[in-house]
C-alpha positions as CSV (number, residue, x, y, z in Angstrom):
1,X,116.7,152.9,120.7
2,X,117.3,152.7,117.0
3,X,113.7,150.8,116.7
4,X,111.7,153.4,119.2
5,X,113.1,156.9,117.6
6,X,109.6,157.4,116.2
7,X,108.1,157.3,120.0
8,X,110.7,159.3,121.5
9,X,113.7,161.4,120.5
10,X,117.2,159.6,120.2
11,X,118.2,162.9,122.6
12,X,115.6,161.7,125.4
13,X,116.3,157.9,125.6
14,X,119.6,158.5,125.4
15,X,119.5,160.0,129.0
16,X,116.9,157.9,130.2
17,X,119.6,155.1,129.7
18,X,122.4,156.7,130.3
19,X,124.1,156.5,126.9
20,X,126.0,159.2,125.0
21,X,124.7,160.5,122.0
22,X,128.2,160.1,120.9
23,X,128.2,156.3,121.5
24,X,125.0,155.9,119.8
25,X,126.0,157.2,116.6
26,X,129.3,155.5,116.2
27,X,127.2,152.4,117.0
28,X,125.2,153.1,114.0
29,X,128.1,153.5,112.0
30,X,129.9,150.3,113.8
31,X,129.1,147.5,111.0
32,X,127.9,144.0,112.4
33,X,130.2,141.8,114.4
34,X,131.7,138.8,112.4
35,X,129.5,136.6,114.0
36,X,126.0,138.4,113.7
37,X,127.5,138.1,110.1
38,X,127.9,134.5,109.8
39,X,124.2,134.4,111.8
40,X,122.7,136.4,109.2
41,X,124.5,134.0,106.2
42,X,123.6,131.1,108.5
43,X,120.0,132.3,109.2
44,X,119.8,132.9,105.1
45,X,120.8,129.6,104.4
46,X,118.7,127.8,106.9
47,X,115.4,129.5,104.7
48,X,116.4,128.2,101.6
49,X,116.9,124.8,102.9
50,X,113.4,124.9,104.6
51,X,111.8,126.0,101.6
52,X,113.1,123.4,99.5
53,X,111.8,120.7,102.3
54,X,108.8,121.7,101.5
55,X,108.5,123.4,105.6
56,X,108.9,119.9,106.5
57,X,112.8,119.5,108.1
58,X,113.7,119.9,111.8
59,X,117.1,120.6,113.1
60,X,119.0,117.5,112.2
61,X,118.3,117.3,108.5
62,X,118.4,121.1,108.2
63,X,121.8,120.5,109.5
64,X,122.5,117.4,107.4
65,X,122.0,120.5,104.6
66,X,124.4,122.8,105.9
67,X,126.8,120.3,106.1
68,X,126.3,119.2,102.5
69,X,127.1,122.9,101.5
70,X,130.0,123.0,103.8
71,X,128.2,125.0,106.5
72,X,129.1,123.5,109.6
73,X,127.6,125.2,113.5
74,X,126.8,123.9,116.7
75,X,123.6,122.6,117.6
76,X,123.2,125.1,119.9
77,X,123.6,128.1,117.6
78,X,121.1,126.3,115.0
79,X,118.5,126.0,117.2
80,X,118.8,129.6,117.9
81,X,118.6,130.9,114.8
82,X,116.2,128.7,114.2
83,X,113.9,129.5,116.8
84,X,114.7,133.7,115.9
85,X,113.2,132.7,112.5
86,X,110.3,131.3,112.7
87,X,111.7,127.8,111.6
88,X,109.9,124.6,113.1
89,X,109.7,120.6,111.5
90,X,106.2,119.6,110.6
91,X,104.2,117.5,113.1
92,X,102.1,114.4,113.3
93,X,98.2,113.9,113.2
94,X,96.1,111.2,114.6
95,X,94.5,108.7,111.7
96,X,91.9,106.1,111.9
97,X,91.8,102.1,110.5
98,X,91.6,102.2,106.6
99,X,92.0,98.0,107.0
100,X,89.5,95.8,108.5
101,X,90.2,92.2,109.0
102,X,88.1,89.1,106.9
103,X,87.3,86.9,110.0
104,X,86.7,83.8,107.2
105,X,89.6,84.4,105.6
106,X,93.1,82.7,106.0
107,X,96.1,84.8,106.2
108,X,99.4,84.7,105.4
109,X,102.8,83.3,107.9
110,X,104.3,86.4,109.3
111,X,107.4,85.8,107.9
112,X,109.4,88.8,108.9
113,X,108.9,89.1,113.1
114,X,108.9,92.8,113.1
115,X,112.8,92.0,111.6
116,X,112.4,95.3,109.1
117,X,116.1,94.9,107.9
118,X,117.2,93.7,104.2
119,X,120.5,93.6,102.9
120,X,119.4,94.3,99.4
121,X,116.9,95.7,97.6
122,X,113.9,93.9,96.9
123,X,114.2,91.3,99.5
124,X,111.4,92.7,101.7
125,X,108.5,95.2,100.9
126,X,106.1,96.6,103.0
127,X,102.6,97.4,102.5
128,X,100.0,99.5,103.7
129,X,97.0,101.1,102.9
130,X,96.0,105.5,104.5
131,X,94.1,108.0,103.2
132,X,93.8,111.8,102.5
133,X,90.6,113.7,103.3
134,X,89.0,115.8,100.7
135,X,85.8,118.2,100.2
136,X,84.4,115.9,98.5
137,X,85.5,112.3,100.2
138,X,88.5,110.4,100.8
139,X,91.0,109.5,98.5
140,X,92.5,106.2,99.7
141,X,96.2,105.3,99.3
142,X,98.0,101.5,98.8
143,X,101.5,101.9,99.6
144,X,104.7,99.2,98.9
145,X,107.9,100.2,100.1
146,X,111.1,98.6,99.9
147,X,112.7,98.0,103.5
148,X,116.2,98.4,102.3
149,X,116.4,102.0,100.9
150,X,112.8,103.3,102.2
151,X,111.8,103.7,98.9
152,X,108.0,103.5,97.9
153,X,108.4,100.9,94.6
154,X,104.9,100.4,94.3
155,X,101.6,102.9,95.3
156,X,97.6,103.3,93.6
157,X,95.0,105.6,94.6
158,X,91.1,105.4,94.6
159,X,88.2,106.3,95.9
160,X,87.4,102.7,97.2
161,X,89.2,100.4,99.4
162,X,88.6,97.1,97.7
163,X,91.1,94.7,96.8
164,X,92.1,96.7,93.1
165,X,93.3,99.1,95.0
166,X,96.3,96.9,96.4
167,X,96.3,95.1,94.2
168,X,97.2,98.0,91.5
169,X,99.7,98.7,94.3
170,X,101.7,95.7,93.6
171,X,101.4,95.6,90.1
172,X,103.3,98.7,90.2
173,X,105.9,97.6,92.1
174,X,106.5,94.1,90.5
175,X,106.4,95.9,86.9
176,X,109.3,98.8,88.1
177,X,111.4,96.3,89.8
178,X,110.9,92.7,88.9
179,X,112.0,91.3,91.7
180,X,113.0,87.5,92.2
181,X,111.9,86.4,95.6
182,X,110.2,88.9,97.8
183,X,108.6,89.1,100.7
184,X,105.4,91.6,100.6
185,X,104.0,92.2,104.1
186,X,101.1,93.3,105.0
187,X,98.1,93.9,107.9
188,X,95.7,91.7,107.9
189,X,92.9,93.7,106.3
190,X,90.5,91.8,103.8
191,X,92.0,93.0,101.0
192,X,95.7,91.5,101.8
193,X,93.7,87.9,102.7
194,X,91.7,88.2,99.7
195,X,91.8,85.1,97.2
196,X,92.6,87.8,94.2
197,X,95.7,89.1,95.9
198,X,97.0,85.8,96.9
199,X,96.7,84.6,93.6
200,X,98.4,87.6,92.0
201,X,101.5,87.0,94.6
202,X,101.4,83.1,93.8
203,X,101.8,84.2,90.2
204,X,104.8,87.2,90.2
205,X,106.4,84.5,92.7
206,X,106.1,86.9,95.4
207,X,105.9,85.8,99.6
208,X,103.1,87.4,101.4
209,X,103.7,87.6,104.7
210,X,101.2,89.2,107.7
211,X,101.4,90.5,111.0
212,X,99.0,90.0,113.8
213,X,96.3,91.5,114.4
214,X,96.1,94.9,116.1
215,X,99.4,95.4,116.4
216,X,100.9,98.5,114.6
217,X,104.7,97.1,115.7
218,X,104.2,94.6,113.3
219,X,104.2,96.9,110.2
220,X,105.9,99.6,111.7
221,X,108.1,100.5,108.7
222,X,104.8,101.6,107.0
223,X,102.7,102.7,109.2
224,X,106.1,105.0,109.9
225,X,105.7,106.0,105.5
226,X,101.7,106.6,106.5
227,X,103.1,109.1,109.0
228,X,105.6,111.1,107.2
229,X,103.1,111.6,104.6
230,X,100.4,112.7,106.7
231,X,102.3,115.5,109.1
232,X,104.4,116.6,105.8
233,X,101.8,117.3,103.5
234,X,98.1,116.5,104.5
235,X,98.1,118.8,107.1
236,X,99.6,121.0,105.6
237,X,97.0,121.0,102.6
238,X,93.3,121.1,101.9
239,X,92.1,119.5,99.3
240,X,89.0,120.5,97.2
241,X,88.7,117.3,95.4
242,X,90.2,113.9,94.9
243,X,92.4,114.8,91.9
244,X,93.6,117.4,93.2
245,X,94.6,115.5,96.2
246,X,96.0,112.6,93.8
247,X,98.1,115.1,91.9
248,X,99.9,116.2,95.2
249,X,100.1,112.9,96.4
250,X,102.1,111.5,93.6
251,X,104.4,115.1,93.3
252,X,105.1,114.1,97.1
253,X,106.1,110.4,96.5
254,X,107.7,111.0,93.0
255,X,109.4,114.2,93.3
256,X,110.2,114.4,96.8
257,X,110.2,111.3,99.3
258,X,111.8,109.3,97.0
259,X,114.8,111.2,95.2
260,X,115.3,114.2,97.5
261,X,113.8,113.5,101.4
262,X,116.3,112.5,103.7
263,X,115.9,109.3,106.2
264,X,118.1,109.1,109.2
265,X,117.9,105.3,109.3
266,X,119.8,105.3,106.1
267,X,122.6,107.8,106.8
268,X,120.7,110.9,106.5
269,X,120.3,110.6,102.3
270,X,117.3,110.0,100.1
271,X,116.3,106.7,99.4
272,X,117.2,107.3,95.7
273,X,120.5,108.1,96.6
274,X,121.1,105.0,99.0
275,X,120.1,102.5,96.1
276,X,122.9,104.7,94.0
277,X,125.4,104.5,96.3
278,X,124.8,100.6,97.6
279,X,124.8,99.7,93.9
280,X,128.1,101.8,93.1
281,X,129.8,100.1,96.5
């Protein structure tokens, strides 16, 4: 009634519904329920959280949140209010092969059998290679991530997919964490098999280590990273050029996958904070 009044008088719908003109005034005056009270609080926090995700979080870690700041509600209830405002978890988008495979060349043992678990960090990386569309071309992306926190310890960009481009990947990666004995796996695309890479492993005393061909189970872990990136942020975005691409590419990786986006597969905290916490256990 309260929302039509400028269509018809309160007097008129009042009879057409059968309610008192009495009732309707002390509902006005009635404040909110306890509960549309917490819902609104609720609701109010839900917002904030979203925001700070960047519009990326569903339900469980918008809850994770919540229950951080002591906010604990059914999953029924957040779904509701989620649904009243407005509040939805990014989605995926189909990609295409950034890696094509050297039919001369040799490649690595797969040395890991689709067995993505490490007990510490640095044991095994990940590697892949996506890209980010642009106005004016692709930007292409070289990824290493660590399998036992998620984190990415290792990623270049360029406008080219040859071999520097991984290459600059690893460099990254060996220079932040200096690992001992790692195993870096990989696709088989031409620039993993290439001579230049294998050398540059055989000299930081890295493992490579491949998967077969064609089969995205084989480097899920990554392909899972390409993923996240892709419905989080490049669909969400476009990009005029390639530095402007870069620029958000690296605020993603840097200032939110790694210290602040949570990961279910590693109790629903950042990568960042699982290397904290295994370190202080």
């Amino acid at each position: 009634m309260k929302a039509h009044q400028a269509m018809w008088p309160i007097v008129t719908q009042c009879r057409v519904l059968g309610v008192s003109t009495s009732g309707y005034s002390a509902w006005l005056k009635r404040p909110p329920s306890h509960r549309a009270q917490a819902d609104a609080a609720i609701g109010d926090a839900l917002e904030i959280y979203f925001d700070r995700s960047r519009l990326t979080y569903g339900r469980p870690r918008l809850a994770a949140d919540l229950r951080d700041a002591g906010i604990r509600t059914s999953d029924k209830r957040l779904a509701r209010l989620m649904r009243e405002r407005k509040i939805h978890g990014a989605s995926r988008r189909k990609g295409f092969t950034t890696t094509t495979r050297d039919k001369d060349a040799r490649p690595a043992p797969d040395l890991v059998e689709r067995e993505f678990r490490a007990d510490a960090p640095d044991k095994l990386w990940v590697a892949d290679i996506t890209y980010v569309p642009t106005l004016a071309g692709f930007l292409f992306v070289a990824i290493v991530l660590d399998v036992f926190s998620r984190r990415v310890v290792g990623w270049a960009m360029a406008a080219h997919l040859r071999t520097e481009l991984v290459l600059d990947a690893l460099d990254m990666a060996i220079h932040r964490r200096n690992p001992k004995s790692v195993i870096h796996h990989s696709d088989q695309g031409c620039q993993y098999t290439s001579i230049a890479f294998g050398k540059r492993c055989e000299q930081a005393g890295v493992k490579p280590s491949m998967g077969s061909v064609g089969d995205c189970y084989d480097n899920a872990m990554c392909e899972s990273f390409n993923a996240t990136l892709e419905c989080e942020l490049l669909v969400r975005h476009r990009f005029k050029n390639r530095r402007e691409a870069a620029l958000a590419v690296f605020d993603f990786i840097e200032g939110w996958y790694n210290p602040h986006r949570r990961h279910t597969s590693i109790g629903n905290i950042s990568p960042v904070d699982y290397e904290r916490r295994s370190q202080a256990a």
